[in-house]
C-alpha positions as CSV (number, residue, x, y, z in Angstrom):
1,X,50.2,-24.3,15.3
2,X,53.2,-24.4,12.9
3,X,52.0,-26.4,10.0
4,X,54.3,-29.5,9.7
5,X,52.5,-31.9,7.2
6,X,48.8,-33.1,6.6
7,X,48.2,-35.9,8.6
8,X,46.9,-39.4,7.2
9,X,44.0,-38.6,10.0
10,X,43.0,-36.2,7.9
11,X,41.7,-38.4,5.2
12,X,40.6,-40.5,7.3
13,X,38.5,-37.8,9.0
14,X,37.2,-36.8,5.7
15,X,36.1,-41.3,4.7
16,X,34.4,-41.3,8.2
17,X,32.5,-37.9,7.3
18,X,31.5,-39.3,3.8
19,X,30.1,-42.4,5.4
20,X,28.2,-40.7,8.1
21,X,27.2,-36.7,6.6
22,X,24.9,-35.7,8.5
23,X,24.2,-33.2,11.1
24,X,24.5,-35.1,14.4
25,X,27.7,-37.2,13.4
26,X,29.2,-33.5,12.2
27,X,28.7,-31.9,15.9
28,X,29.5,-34.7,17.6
29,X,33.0,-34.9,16.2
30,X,33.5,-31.0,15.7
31,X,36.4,-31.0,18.0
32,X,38.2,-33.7,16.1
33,X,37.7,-31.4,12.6
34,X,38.6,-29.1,14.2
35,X,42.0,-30.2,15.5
36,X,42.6,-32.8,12.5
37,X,41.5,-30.4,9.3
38,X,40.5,-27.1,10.4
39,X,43.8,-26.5,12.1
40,X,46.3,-28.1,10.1
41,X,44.5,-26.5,6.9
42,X,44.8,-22.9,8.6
43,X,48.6,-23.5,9.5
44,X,49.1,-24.4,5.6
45,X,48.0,-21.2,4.6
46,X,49.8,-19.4,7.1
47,X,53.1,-21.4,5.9
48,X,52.5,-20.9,2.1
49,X,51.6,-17.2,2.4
50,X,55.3,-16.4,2.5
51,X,56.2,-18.9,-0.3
52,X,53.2,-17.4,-2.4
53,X,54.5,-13.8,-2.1
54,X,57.7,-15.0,-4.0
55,X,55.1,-16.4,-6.9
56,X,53.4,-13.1,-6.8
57,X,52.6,-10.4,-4.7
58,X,49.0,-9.9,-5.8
59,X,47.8,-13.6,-4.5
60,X,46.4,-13.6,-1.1
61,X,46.8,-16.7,1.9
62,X,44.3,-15.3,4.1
63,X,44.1,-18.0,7.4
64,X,40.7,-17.1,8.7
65,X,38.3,-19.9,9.5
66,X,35.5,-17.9,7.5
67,X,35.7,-15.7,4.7
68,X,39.7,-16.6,3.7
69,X,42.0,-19.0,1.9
70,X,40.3,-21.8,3.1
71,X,36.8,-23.3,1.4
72,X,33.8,-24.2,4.1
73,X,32.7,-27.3,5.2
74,X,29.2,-26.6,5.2
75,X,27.6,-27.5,1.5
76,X,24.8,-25.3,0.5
77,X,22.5,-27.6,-0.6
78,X,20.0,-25.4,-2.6
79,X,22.7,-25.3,-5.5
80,X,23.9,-28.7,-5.2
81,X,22.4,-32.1,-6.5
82,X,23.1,-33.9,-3.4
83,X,21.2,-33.1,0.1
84,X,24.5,-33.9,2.3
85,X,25.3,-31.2,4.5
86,X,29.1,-31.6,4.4
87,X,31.8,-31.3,2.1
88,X,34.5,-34.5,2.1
89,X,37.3,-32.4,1.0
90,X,39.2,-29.7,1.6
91,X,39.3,-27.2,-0.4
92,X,42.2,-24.0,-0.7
93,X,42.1,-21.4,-2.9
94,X,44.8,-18.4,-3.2
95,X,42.9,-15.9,-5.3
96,X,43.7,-13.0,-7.0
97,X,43.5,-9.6,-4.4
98,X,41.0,-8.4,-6.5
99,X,39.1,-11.2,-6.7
100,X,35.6,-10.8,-4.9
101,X,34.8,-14.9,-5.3
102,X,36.0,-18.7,-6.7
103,X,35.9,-17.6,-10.0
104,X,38.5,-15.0,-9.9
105,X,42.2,-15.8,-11.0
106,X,44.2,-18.1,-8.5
107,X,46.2,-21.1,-6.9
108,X,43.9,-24.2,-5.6
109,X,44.7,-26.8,-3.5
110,X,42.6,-30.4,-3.0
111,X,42.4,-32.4,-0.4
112,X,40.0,-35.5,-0.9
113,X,40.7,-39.6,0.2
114,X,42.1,-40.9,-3.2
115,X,42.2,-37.4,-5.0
116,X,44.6,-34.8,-4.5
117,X,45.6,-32.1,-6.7
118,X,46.9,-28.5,-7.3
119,X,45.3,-26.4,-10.2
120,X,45.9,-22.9,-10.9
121,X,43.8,-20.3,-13.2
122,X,40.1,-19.8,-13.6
123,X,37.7,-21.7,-12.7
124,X,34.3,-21.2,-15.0
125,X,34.9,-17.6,-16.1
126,X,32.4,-15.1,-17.5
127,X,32.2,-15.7,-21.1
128,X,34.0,-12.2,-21.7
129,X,37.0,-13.3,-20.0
130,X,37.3,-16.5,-21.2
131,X,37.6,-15.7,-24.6
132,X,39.9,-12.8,-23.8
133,X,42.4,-15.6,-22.2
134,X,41.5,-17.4,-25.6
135,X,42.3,-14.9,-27.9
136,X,45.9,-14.0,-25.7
137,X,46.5,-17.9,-26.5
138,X,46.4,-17.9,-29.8
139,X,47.8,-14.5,-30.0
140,X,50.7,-15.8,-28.4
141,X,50.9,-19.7,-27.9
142,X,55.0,-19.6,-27.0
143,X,54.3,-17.6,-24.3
144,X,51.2,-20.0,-22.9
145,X,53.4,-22.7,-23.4
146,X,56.3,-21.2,-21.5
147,X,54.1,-20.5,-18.3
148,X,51.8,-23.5,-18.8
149,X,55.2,-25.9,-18.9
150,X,56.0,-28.3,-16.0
151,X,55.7,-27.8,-12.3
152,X,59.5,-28.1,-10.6
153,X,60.3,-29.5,-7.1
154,X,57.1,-31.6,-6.7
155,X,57.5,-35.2,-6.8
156,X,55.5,-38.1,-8.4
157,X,53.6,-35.9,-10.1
158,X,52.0,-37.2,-13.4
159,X,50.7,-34.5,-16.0
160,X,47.8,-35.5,-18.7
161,X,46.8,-33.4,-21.2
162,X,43.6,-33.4,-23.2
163,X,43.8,-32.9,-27.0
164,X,40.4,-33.0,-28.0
165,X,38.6,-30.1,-29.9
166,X,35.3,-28.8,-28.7
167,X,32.6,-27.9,-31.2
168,X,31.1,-24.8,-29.6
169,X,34.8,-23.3,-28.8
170,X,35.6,-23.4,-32.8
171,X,38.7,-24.4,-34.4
172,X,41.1,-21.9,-33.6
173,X,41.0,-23.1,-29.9
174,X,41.7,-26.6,-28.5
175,X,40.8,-27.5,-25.4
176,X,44.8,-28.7,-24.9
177,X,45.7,-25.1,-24.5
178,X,43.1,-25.4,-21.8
179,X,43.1,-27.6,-19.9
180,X,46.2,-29.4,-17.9
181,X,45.6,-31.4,-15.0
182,X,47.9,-33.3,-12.2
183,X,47.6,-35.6,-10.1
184,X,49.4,-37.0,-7.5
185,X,50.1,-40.7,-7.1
186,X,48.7,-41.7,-3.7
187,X,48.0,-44.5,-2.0
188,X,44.2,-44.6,-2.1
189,X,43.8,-46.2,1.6
């Protein structure tokens, strides 16, 4: 499959699994994730592997339906709050080639009804590493702000950045160094 677009059955796929997850529903309509989300999301990271290698050479698109770029379905319940079976997005991640798990270094993309967005980074790093990242900040904030700036060629985008200071991190750090987000305007039916 050449990946085209996502398909506005996708979200819809992923409303009908939030209103019905559970085990039964799931296997009943595996072919239909399958063909709507499973596939499409493999041929996205088939297509992007190319485009990533131009970002760098060290991030990985790996277009397995286990063990690659793309994030399970399946939720494992004994470390999460909720006792749904299912997640009701989809998750990407283009990680670092050394990068043995989610937290290491990397590009993600999200796919959820009413909240889509790209982040790149870490996500929860070891203590160790995060104040390394800190510390190359502060060292350095021209250079931060230089690869932190604005992301080109992607439209209707809206950036919102968070100025506030945390009282564990100290005050050499604010957590607007930290932490950018975007979203993407979307029409949330």
């Amino acid at each position: 499959m050449e990946f085209q677009n996502f398909d506005p059955s996708l979200f819809q796929f992923l409303k009908q699994l939030a209103k019905n997850n559970n085990r039964q529903w799931f296997q009943e309509n595996k072919t239909r994730y399958e063909k709507i989300v499973l596939e499409p999301a493999l041929a996205f990271i088939r297509a992007f592997r190319p485009r990533l290698k131009k970002i760098s050479e060290y991030f990985t698109a790996i277009d397995r339906r286990s063990g690659g770029s793309l994030m399970r379905v399946y939720r494992d319940t004994r470390f999460h709050g909720s006792s749904e079976p299912y997640k009701t997005n989809v998750g990407i991640q283009f990680r670092h080639e050394f990068g043995r798990d989610i937290h290491a270094p990397g590009f993600y993309v999200h796919l959820e009804p009413g909240t889509c967005f790209l982040a790149a980074g870490l996500w929860r790093p070891e203590s160790s590493i995060l104040r390394q990242v800190r510390e190359a900040i502060v060292e350095n904030p021209a250079r931060w702000r230089r690869i932190s700036g604005p992301i080109i060629d992607v439209t209707e985008i809206v950036f919102v950045q968070f100025r506030t200071q945390n009282p564990r991190v100290g005050q050499s750090f604010s957590w607007g160094l930290f932490k950018r987000t975007a979203l993407f305007k979307m029409d949330r039916n």
